[in-house]
N, C-alpha and C positions, 0 to 999 in steps of 0.2 A: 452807422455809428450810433451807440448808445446814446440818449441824455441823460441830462443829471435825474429827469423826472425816473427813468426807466432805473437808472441805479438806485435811486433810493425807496421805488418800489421792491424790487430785487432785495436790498437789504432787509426790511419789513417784513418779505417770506422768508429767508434765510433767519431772522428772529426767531420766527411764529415757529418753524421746521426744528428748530435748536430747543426750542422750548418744550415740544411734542416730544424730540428725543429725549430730552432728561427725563417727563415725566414718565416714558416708556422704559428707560433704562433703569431710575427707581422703581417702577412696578416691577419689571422682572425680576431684580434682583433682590425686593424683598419676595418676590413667589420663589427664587433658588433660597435664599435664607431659610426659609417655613420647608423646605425638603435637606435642609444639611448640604447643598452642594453649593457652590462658590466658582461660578463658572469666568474667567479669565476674562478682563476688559475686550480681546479679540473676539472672543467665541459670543460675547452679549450682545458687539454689534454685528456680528451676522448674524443673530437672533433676532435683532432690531430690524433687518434689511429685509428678514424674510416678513417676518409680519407687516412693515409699510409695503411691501411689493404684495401681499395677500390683501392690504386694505385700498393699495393704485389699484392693482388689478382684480381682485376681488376671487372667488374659489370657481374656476373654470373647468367645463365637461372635457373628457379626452378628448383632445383635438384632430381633424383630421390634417391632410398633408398641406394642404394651403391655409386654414388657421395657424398649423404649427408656425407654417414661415412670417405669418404674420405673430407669433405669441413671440418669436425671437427676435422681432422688431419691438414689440414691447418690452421683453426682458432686457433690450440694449437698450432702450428711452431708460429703469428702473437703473442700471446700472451707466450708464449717461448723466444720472441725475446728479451726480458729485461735479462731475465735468461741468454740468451746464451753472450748477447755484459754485460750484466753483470750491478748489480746494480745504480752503478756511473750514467750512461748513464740516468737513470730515475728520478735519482736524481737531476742530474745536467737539464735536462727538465723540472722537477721541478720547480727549480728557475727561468729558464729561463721564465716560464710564471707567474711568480709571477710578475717580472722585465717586462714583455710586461704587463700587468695587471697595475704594477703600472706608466708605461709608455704611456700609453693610457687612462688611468682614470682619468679625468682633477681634480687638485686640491687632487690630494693623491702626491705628490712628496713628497720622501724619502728625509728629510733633515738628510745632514752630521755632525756629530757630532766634537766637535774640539779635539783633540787628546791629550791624557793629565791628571791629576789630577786639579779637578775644583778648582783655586785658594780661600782660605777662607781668604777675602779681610778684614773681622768685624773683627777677632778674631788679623789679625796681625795689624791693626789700635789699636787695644784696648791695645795691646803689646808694640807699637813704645809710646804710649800715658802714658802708667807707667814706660819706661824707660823714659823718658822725664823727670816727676816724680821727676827718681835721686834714682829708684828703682834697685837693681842687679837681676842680674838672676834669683837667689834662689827664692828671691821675689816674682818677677813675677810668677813663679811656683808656688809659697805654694798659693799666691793670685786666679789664676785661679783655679788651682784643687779643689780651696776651692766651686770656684761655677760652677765645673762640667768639666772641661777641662781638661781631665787627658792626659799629654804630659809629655815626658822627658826632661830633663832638655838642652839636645843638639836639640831639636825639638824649645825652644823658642829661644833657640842662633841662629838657622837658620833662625827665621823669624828677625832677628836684621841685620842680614848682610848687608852689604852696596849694594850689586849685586839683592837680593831680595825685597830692598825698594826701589830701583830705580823702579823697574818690576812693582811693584803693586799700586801706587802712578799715 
């Protein structure tokens, strides 16, 4: 059984290995930038996998038949490696080249969304416009639902409020 000491070494390399990936994944992808190619967040990290697998293992002479069997116990430790630091790790490599992908690709930036329920600016104009009228409440409800706006009776009283027609106006 693991301790806490052992997990939270584990986490510390799974850092330090997350953090090598980015800076590897922005290195290459600014070196595909400088050649005009833009190679897919998939194909970057099995570009990433083969280069940390040439820096575990380092660049080995043809091997013979009992090396071989031992290089495919290495290539299963290299490919083990996700298994053993554990899914997250490849997950989060993942994004991370999605995010140098879209950071390197000129003209794909990720716009920010604004945080919130999209204000339905027509619907409380058309609202403030039959309370004007000299309509009640009720009104304005039996009148909308009539053509398709099915709200509660406390949903049109909210858009009358004095703090929510200032907002939208």
């Amino acid at each position: 059984m693991a301790s806490s000491k052992d997990i939270q070494e584990t986490k510390k390399i799974c850092a330090g290995i997350r953090q090598f990936n980015k800076e590897l994944l922005d290195h290459l992808y600014t070196q595909a930038a400088e050649t005009g190619r833009y190679p897919s967040p998939d194909k970057a990290i099995n570009e990433l996998y083969r280069l940390v697998k040439v820096a575990i293992l380092g660049n080995l002479p043809p091997l013979s038949l009992a090396m071989f069997q031992r290089s495919i116990m290495r290539d299963q430790d290299v490919i083990d490696m996700e298994a053993v630091l554990g899914a997250r790790l490849f997950r989060d490599t993942y994004h991370d080249a999605v995010d140098a992908y879209f950071r390197h690709r000129p003209g794909l930036e990720i716009k920010k969304g604004k945080p919130g329920r999209k204000p339905n600016v027509v619907l409380a104009k058309r609202i403030w416009a039959l309370k004007a009228e000299g309509r009640t409440n009720r009104e304005i409800q039996e009148t909308l639902n009539a053509s398709g706006e099915n709200r509660s009776l406390e949903a049109y009283e909210a858009y009358l409020k004095k703090r929510r027609r200032a907002r939208k106006q």
